[in-house]
Each structure stands twice: as structure tokens, then as C-alpha cells.
N, C-alpha and C positions, 0 to 999 in steps of 0.2 A: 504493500500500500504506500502512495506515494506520502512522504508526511513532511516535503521542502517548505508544504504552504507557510509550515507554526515559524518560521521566520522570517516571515514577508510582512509589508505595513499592514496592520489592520483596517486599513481605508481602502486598500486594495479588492478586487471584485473574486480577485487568485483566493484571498482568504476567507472572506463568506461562504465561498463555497467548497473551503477547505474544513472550517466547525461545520457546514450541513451536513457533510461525506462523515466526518469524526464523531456528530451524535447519531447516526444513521448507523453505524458502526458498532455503538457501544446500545444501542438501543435492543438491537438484533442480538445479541452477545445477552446482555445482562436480563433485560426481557423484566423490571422492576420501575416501581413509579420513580422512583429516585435513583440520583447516579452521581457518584465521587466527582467532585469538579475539578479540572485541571488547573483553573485558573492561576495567578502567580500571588495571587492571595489566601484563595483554599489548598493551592498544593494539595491535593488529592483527601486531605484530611476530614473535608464535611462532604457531605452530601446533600444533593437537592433538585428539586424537579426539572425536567430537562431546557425548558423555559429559563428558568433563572441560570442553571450554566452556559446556557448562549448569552446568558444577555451578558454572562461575567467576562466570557471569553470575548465579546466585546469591547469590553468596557475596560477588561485587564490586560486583556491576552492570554494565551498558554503559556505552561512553564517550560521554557526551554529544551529543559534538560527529561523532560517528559518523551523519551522516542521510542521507549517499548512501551505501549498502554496497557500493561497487564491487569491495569484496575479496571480495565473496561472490556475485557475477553482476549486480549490478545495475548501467546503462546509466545513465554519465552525462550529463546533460542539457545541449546546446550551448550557450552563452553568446551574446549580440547585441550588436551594436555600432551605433550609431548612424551610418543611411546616411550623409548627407550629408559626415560627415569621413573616412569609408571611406581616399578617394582622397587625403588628404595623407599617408599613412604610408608612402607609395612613396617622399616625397621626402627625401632624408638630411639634409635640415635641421630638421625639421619636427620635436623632440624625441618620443621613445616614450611620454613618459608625460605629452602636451598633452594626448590624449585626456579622462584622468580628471580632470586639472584644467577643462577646458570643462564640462566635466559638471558640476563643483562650482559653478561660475561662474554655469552656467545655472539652477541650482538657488537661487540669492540673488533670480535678477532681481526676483523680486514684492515683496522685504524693502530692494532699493535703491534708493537715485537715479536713474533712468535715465540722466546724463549721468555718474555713478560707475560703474555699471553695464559703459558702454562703456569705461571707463578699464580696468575689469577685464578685459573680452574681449580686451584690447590684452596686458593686464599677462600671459596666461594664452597666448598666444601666442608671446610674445615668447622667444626662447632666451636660457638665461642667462648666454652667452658667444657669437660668434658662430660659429657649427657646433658648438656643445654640443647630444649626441644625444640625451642623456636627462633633462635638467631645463629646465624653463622659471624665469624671475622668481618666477611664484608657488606653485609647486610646490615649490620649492626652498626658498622660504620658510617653506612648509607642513612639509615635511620637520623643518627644524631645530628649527622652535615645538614639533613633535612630540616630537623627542626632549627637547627642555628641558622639556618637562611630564611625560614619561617619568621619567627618571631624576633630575629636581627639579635639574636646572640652574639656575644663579643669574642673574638679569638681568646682573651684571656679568662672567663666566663667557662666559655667550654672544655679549655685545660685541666682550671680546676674541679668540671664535672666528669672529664676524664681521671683525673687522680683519683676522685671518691671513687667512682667503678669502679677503678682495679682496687680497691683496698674492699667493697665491698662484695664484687664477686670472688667465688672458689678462687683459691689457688693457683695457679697455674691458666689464667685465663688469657684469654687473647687481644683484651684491649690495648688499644694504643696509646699512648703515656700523653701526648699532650696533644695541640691542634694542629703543628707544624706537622708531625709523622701522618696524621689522618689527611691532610691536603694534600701530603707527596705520595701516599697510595692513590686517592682517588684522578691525580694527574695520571698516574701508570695506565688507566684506563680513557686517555683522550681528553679529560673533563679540567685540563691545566687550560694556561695565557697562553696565547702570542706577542712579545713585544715590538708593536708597530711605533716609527718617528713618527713626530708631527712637524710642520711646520714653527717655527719660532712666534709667528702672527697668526696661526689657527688655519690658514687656510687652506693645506692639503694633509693630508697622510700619506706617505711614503709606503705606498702600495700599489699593488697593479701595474700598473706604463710607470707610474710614478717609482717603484719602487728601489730605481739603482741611482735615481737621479742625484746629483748633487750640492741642489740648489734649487730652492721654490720658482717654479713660474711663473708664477702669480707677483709676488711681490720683490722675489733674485735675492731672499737672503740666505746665506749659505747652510746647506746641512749642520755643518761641526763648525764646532769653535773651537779655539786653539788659544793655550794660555801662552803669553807671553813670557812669563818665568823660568815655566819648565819645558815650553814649547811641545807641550803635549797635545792630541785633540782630542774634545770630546763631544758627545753628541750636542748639539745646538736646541737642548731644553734649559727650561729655570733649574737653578741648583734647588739645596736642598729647604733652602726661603725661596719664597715666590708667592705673588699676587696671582689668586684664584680669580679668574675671571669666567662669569658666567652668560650660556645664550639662552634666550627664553625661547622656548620652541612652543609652546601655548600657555593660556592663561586661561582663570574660571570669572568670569563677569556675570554681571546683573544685564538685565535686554536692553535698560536705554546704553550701557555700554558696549556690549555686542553690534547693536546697530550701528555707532560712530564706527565702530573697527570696519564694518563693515563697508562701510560708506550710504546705509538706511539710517539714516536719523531717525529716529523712536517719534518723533513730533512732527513727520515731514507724510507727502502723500505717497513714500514708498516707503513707508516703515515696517513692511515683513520682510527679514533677512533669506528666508525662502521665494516669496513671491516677488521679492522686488518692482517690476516695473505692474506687475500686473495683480499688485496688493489693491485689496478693496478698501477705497476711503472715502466717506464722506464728511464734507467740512457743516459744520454745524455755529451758525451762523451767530446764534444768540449768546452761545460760547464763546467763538471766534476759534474753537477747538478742532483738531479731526477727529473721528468715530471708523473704527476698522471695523469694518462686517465679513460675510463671507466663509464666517471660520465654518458653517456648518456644511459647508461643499466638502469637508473631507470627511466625514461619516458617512457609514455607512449607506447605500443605497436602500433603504426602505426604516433607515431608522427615524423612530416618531419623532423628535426634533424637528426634520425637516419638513414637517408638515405643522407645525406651531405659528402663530404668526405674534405670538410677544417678544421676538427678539426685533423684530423691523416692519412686522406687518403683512411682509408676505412669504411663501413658502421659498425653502431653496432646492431648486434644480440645477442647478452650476454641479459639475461635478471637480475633480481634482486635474488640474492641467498636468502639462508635462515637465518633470521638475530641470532645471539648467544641467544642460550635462556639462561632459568636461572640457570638451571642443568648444564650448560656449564660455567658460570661463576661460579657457585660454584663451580665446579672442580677446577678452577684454582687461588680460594683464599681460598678456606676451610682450608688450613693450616698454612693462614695470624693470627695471635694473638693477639686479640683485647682487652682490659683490661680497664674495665669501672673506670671513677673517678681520683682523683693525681695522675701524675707518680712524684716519687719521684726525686731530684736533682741530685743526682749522677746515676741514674739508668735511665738518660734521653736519649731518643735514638738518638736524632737528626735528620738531616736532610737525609732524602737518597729519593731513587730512586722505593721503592718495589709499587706494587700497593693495595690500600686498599679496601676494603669493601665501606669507604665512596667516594673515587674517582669511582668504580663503578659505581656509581650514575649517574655518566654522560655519560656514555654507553652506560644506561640503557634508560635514556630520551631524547639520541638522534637515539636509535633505535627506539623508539613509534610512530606510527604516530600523 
């Protein structure tokens, strides 16, 4: 069954007739006055007649992550395991979850050393105490990197929650003493740095065509720099002091500021950052204000709203135009001038009004559905 629709706009004609297909569905299947609602508020937790879960699934959407509907008849699909290890999980030594690590393991072989490789097949085996049933060496390792990337544990944080394991498991166990040895295993298996140059002014990386260069194109200042003293070179980064300098690559605004970014002024007669030229306004005289209508063209076709006349009087039959693609917005920044890296102090543009390639951005992700 196809189920692409639960990601598409809900104003879309794809999705109305993707809920009729999905209560159609679950109706046949469960054959009861009432049925679990997927919506992203009930997540499947209450139930209710089948009228009110359309109306939620309108009004909310589906949950996403809802793609086997097993709450509504659908037959979930058996999961496989790989033969060959089948037969170790009879034995009670053998940890429950070597499985998934072998599978990670085997997953590196093309990206490793073959003689690292085998260290790993060892390391992924091995129990990390002896008759410990459910973690291996590197499972367990995996486990903790995880939560330290999770909840932003600190290198020195996880040391010392490394030293308490080994003092508190058995004997002879397989933990690793501190954070630096758990980073140089999990390098062994692909998951290290590359150290890439950058330019001195930000604006290339010393990779790809760039990568043997010896000197930015952009701006011509050299790779390396060379001390005078010891006439050594070194790479042409800030030493071990240096000004942090940061690029904002988006920001979170309020609408009347979104609009200026935009170039829709929030008080002007295109003030929807989606519809721009072809936003609905009417200027209201006794105010001297404008008044945006139009918003119920994106509901649904047959939703009772649009048939109401206390928003302006009369019904709305407009439906949802076609939103700007991208060939459109490149036409009307393609001759915006964008220049990677410093702008230099005196040649600083300041503040204005034009709209950029990066304010686009929000155009862009509030036309998506």
C-alpha cells in the first residue's frame, strides 16, 4: 500500500485522498465503531469514531513515524537474522547483543586494514567480563561514546565514569581506562578526523582541485607561514590564541522580521513571504491598515470553513496556487554577489535592504511541506 501520501502538505488533494484510502483501510480490518487515531497528538493512544480521526488527521496530520499500521490490521513484516551466527545464541556466554555489533564490524571490513579488521572481529566477540550476557568490549564501548554524544558529556566526565566501571565490574574486565583509548578504538573502525587547511581568510578548504594548491585564489595569501627566527614553516592557521570568528548561516525571527529578511514587509501589500506578489490584501480605509485574506484557499477542499461567510462575507473557492520554485528564485537573485571569507573594513557594505541567497532560505522552508 502506497503510504508516500503521510508526508505530503495536508492542503494537498495527494493527501485527502490518502486519510480516505487509510480509514477505508482500517475500517475493513478492524470492523468496530471506534478506531486508534494516528494523529500527532493521539499517537495511537485514544480512540474515536472515525469522523473525528479525519477530522484530526486534518487538523494535525499523521505521525510520521507511523509506517507499519499495525493498530489498524496491518501484518507486521518478520525481521532476519543472519544464518550463520543463528547457532551461538543458545550459548549463555555468547552476549545478546554480539549479534549487532558483528554486523557493525562487518560493515567497516572494505574501509579497514585487514589485519585491524581481524582485531575487530576479536574485539566484537569478546564478553566484557567473563559470562557478561549482554555486552561485548565493543558494544559497550559503542554504548557509552553514544550516550557522551547524546547528552554532550565531557571527555573528562566520561574518564572518570570509565574508572568507576572498571573498579566496579569483575575482575579482569575489558573496559577501557579512560576517553582517549575509547576514541582510538573507535577511529580503528573508520569513525576518526580528516585534517583539512583552510584558508587564512575563511574562504577555501584545501581540498579537491584545491587540495595541493599553494596559495588561496581567492584572496593569494599563502598556505604556510614561515617564522623568521627559526625559518621554519608552518601551516598558515591562528596559533594556539586566536579570534573565533563566526558565520551565521540562519536565524529564528518573529514574521514582521522574517518579512524584512525577506524583502515582504509584514505592513506592505505583499506581506506573505510565500505568496508574495500574489498575497491577498485588502486596504481598509477607516484604519488606513491592510487586512490579508485568502488564508482559507489552503484547506482543504470540502472543509466547512470555506463555506462560512464570517471571515469576509463570502465563500472561498481560490484554491492553492503554484508555490515559486527554484528556477524562479534564481531569477531573481542570480545577480545578488556573494563573496566567500573577510570583507575587508573599509569595503564593508553595511546594512540594507537587498534580499540574499541566505535569506532565501526561508522561503524556501516555508514553502515545503
Amino acid at each position: 500500500m502506497d503510504k508516500s501520501w503521510m508526508s505530503t502538505d495536508r492542503c494537498q488533494q495527494r493527501y485527502v485522498d490518502g486519510v480516505e484510502s487509510f480509514l477505508k483501510f482500517a475500517a475493513a480490518n478492524l470492523k468496530v465503531s471506534e478506531i486508534p487515531c494516528p494523529c500527532v497528538d493521539c499517537l495511537n493512544h485514544i480512540c474515536h469514531p472515525v469522523d473525528t480521526v479525519e477530522h484530526h488527521l486534518y487538523m494535525w496530520g499523521i505521525n510520521q513515524n507511523y509506517t507499519c499500521w499495525i493498530k489498524h490490521g496491518e501484518k507486521e513484516e518478520p525481521t532476519t537474522k543472519i544464518d550463520d551466527m543463528e547457532t551461538k545464541f543458545g550459548d549463555p556466554e555468547f552476549p545478546t547483543d554480539a549479534m549487532e555489533t558483528i554486523e557493525m564490524v562487518q560493515a567497516t571490513e572494505e574501509f579497514v586494514d585487514p589485519e585491524k579488521y581481524q582485531e575487530l572481529v576479536v574485539e566484537a566477540e569478546k564478553p566484557l567480563y567473563e559470562g557478561c550476557p549482554n555486552f561485548t568490549k565493543l558494544s559497550a564501548l559503542v554504548a557509552l561514546l553514544n550516550i557522551k554524544s547524546k547528552y554532550g558529556v565531557t571527555s573528562n566526565c566520561l574518564t572518570e565514569i570509565l574508572v568507576l566501571l572498571k573498579k566496579m565490574l569483575p575482575e579482569g574486565n575489558e573496559i577501557v581506562n579512560n576517553t582517549y583509548e575509547a576514541k582510538k578504538a573507535m577511529k580503528a573502525i573508520g569513525s576518526g578526523y580528516e585534517k583539512i587547511h583552510a584558508c587564512i581568510n575563511n574562504c577555501i578548504l584545501y581540498r579537491h582541485s584545491y587540495k595541493n594548491l599553494l596559495e588561496c585564489p581567492t584572496c593569494g595569501k599563502s598556505r604556510w607561514k614561515v617564522d623568521e627566527k627559526t625559518k621554519r614553516v608552518y601551516e598558515n592557521v591562528p596559533a594556539n590564541r586566536f579570534t573565533l570568528r563566526a558565520v551565521v548561516l540562519w536565524t529564528i525571527n518573529d514574521y514582521p522580521a522574517l518579512g524584512t529578511l525577506c524583502g515582504c514587509p509584514y505592513s506592505g501589500f505583499n506581506g506573505c513571504v510565500v505568496c508574495q506578489q500574489k498575497t491577498v490584501c485588502i486596504r481598509l480605509p477607516d484604519s488606513a491598515k491592510q487586512s490579508y485574506g485568502g488564508h482559507r484557499r489552503y484547506l482543504p477542499k470540502y472543509h466547512p470553513f470555506r463555506k462560512q461567510l464570517v471571515f469576509n462575507g463570502k465563500e472561498e473557492k481560490e484554491t492553492v496556487g503554484n508555490v515559486i520554485t527554484e528556477e524562479q528564485i534564481y531569477d531573481q537573485v542570480k545577480l545578488v554577489m556573494n563573496k566567500c571569507g573577510k570583507e575587508p573594513a573599509e569595503t564593508s557594505t553595511g546594512r540594507g535592504g537587498k534580499t540574499t541567497m541566505v535569506q532565501w532560505l526561508y522561503i524556501v522552508a516555508a514553502q515545503e511541506p
